[in-house]
C-alpha positions in Angstrom: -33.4 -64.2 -23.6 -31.8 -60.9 -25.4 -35.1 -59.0 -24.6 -35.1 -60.0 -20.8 -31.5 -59.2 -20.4 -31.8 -55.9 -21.6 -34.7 -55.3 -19.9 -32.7 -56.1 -16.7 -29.6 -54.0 -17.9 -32.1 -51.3 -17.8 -33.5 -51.7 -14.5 -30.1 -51.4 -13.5 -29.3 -48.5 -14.7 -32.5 -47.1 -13.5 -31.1 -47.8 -9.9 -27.9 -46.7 -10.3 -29.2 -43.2 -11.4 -31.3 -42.8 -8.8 -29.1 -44.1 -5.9 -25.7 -43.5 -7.1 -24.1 -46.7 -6.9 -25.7 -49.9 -7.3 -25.9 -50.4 -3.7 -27.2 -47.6 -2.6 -25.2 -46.9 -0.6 -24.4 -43.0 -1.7 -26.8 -40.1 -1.2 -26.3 -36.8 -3.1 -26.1 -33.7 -0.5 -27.3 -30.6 -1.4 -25.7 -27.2 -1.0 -24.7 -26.4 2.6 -25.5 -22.4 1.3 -24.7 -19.9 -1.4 -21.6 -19.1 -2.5 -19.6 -16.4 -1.5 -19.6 -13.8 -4.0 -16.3 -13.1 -5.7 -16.9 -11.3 -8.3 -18.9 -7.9 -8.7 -22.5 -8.0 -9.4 -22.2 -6.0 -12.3 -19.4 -6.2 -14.6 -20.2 -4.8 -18.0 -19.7 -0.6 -17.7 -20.0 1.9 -20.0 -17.0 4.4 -20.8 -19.5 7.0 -22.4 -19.6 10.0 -19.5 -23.3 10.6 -19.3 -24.3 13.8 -21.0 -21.1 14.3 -22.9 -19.7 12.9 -25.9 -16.9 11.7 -24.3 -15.4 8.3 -23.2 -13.4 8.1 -19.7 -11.0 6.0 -18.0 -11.3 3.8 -15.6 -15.0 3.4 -16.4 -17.5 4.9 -14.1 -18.8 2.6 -11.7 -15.8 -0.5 -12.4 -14.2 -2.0 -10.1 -11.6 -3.3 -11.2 -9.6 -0.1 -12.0 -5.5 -0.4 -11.0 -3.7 1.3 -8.0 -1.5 3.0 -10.7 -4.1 3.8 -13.5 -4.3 7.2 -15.0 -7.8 9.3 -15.6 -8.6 9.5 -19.3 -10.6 11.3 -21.1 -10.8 11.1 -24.9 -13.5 12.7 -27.3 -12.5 16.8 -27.2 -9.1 18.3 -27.1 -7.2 18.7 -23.8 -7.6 22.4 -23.7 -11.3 21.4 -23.3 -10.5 20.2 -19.9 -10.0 22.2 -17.4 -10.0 22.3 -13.4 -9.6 18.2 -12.9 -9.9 16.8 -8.9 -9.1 13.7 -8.4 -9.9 12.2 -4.5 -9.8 8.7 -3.3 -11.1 7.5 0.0 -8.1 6.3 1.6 -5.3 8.2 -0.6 -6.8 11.5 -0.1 -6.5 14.4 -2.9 -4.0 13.7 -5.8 -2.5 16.2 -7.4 -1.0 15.5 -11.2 -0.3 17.0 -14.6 -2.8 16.8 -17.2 -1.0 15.8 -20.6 -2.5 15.6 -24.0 -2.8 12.9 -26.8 -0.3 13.4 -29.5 -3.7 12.7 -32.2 -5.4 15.8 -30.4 -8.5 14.5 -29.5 -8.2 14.1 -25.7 -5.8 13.9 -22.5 -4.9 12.0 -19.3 -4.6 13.3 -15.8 -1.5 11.7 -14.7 -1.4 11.2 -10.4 2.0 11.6 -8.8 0.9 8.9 -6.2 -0.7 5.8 -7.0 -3.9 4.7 -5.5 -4.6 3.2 -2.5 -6.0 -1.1 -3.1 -9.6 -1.3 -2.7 -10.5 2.4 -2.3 -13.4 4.6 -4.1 -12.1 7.7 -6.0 -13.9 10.2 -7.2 -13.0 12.6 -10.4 -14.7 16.1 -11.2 -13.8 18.5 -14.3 -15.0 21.0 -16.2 -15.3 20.1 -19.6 -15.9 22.7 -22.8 -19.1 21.0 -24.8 -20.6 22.0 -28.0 -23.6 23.5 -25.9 -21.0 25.4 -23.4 -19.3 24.5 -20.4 -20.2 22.3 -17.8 -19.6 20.1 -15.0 -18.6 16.1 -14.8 -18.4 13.7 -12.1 -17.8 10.1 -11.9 -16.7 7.8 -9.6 -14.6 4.5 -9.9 -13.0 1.5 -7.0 -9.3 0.6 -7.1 -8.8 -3.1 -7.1 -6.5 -5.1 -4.8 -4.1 -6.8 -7.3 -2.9 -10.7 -6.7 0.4 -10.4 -5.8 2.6 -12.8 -8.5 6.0 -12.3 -6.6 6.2 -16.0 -5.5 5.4 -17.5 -8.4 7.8 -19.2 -10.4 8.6 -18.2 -13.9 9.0 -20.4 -17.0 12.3 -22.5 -17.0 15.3 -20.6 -18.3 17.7 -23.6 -19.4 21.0 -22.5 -21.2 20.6 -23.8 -25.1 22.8 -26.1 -26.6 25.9 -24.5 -28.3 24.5 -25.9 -31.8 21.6 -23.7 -31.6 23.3 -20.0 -30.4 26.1 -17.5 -32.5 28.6 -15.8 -30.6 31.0 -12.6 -31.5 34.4 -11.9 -30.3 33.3 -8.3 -30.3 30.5 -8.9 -27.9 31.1 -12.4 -25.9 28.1 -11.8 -23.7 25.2 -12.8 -26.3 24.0 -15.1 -27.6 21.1 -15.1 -30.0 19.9 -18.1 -31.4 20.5 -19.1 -35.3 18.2 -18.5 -37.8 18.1 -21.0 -40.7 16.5 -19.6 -44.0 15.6 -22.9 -46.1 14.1 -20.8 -49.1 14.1 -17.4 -49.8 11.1 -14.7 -49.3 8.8 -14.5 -52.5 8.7 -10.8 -51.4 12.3 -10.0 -52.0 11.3 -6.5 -50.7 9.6 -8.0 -47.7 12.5 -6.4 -45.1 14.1 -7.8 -42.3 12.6 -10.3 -40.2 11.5 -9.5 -36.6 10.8 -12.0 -33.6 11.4 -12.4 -30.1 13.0 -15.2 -28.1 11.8 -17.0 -25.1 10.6 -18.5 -23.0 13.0 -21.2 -23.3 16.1 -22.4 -23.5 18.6 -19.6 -24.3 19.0 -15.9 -23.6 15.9 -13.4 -24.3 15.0 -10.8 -26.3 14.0 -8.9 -29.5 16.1 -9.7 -32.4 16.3 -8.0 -36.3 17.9 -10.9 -38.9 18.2 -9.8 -42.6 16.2 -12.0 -45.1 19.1 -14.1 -45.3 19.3 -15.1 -41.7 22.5 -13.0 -40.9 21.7 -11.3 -37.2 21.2 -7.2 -37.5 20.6 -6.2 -34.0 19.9 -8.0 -30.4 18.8 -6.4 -27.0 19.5 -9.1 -24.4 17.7 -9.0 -21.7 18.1 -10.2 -18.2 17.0 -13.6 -17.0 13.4 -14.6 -16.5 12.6 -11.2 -18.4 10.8 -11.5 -21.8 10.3 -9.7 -24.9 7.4 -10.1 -26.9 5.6 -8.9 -30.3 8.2 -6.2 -31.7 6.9 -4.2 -34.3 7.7 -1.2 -36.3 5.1 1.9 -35.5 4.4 5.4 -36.0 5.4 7.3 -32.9 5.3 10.8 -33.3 6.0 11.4 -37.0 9.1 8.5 -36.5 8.8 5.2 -37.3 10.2 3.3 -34.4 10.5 -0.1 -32.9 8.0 -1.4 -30.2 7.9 -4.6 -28.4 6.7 -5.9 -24.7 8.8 -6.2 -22.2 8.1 -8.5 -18.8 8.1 -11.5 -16.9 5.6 -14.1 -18.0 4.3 -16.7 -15.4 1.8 -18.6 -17.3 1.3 -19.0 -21.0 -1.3 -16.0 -21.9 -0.1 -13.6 -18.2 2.5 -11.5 -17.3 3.6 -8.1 -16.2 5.7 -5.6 -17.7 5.6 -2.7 -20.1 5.9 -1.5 -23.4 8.9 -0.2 -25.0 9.2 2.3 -28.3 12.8 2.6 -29.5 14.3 5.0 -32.2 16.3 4.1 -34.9 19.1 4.2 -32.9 17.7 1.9 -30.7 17.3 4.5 -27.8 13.9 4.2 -25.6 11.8 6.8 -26.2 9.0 6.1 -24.7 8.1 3.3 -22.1 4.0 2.6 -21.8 2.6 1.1 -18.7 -0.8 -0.1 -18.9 
């Protein structure tokens, strides 16, 4: 009997497979069409400008460049660059200031309008080669960015008074406690540096000493969030970076980057 019923358990599943249901009752439709196409059809672009040795930016031929993107062209020093036009299709002729790279090897045309969503623009120079001068021209699409206004950020709950300090110099903050349960094996490691949120409590970079005592704060405002300070070389200084935005899903946000001195002044804000 074992042999028959599993014959008959296969002869079931035969049917189901090729009705759908052991009735028979469902029928697979096929496509009604092709899909619409939402992406580009090509995708992977080159940053080498053909017949130079340099690398540009936005990539010829992308199409996903943004409304407020700079041109940039790395490779040969910015005096190498001369006589830069920059048109777009809706936007018209932008005029801009073309400023060089603090390592010397390259520069960025810097609009004073942004672009226009969705619209071609076209760049031309005159760049200084090793075989003399010549010509370039390229040619890049604006994309139209999804709007994230109405979506909701991560939950901002207060924190429980356990788990913030407070000063009676500076009532207004108050960064969370850090607990040190053993000491650094490095004891010339430095100070520690993190950022808070998102989550319950107020935002921001903070600096603690080894020990856990707090050195500096910035607070930030609600629903804005600080992530990944560092210290980094910034012309010849070694300053403080970090980045600074509103996060609506884990992984995505919008903001900037931030380089502070040593007297935690911005110096420099970097928009990408």
């Amino acid at each position: 009997m074992i042999p028959l019923v599993a014959v008959l358990a296969w002869v079931i599943v035969a049917i189901v497979l090729g009705t759908g249901s052991p009735s028979g009752a469902h029928t697979v439709v096929g496509p009604s069409g092709p899909s619409p196409a939402c992406l580009p059809s090509s995708l992977n672009h080159s940053a080498s400008l053909s017949g130079t040795n340099l690398d540009v930016s936005p990539e010829p031929g992308t199409d996903t460049a943004n409304p407020d993107t700079q041109i940039s062209f790395l490779g040969t020093p910015v005096t190498n660059i001369r006589d830069v036009s920059v048109h777009g299709s809706s936007s018209g002729s932008h005029s801009g200031q073309l400023e060089g790279y603090y390592q010397g090897d390259g520069g960025s045309f810097v609009p004073e309008k942004p672009f226009v969503d969705g619209e071609q623009v076209s760049v031309r120079a005159s760049v200084l080669q090793p075989g003399g001068e010549r010509v370039v021209s390229y040619s890049f699409h604006v994309a139209t960015p999804f709007s994230t206004a109405s979506v909701p950020g991560f939950p901002d709950p207060a924190a429980p008074p356990s788990a913030y300090q407070s000063f009676s110099s500076e009532p207004s903050i108050q960064p969370p406690i850090l607990s040190v349960t053993s000491p650094d094996l490095d004891p010339t490691a430095g100070d520690v540096l993190i950022t808070t949120g998102p989550g319950p409590g107020q935002y921001g970079p903070l600096i603690y000493t080894p020990q856990g005592r707090l050195v500096w704060f910035d607070e930030l405002p609600p629903g804005v969030n600080a992530l990944d300070l560092n210290m980094q070389s910034y012309e010849g200084q070694q300053d403080l970076t970090w980045w600074q935005g509103r996060v609506v899903s884990l992984g995505f946000g919008y903001g900037e980057d931030l380089v502070v001195d040593h007297n935690y002044q911005t110096v420099a804000t970097i928009r990408a």
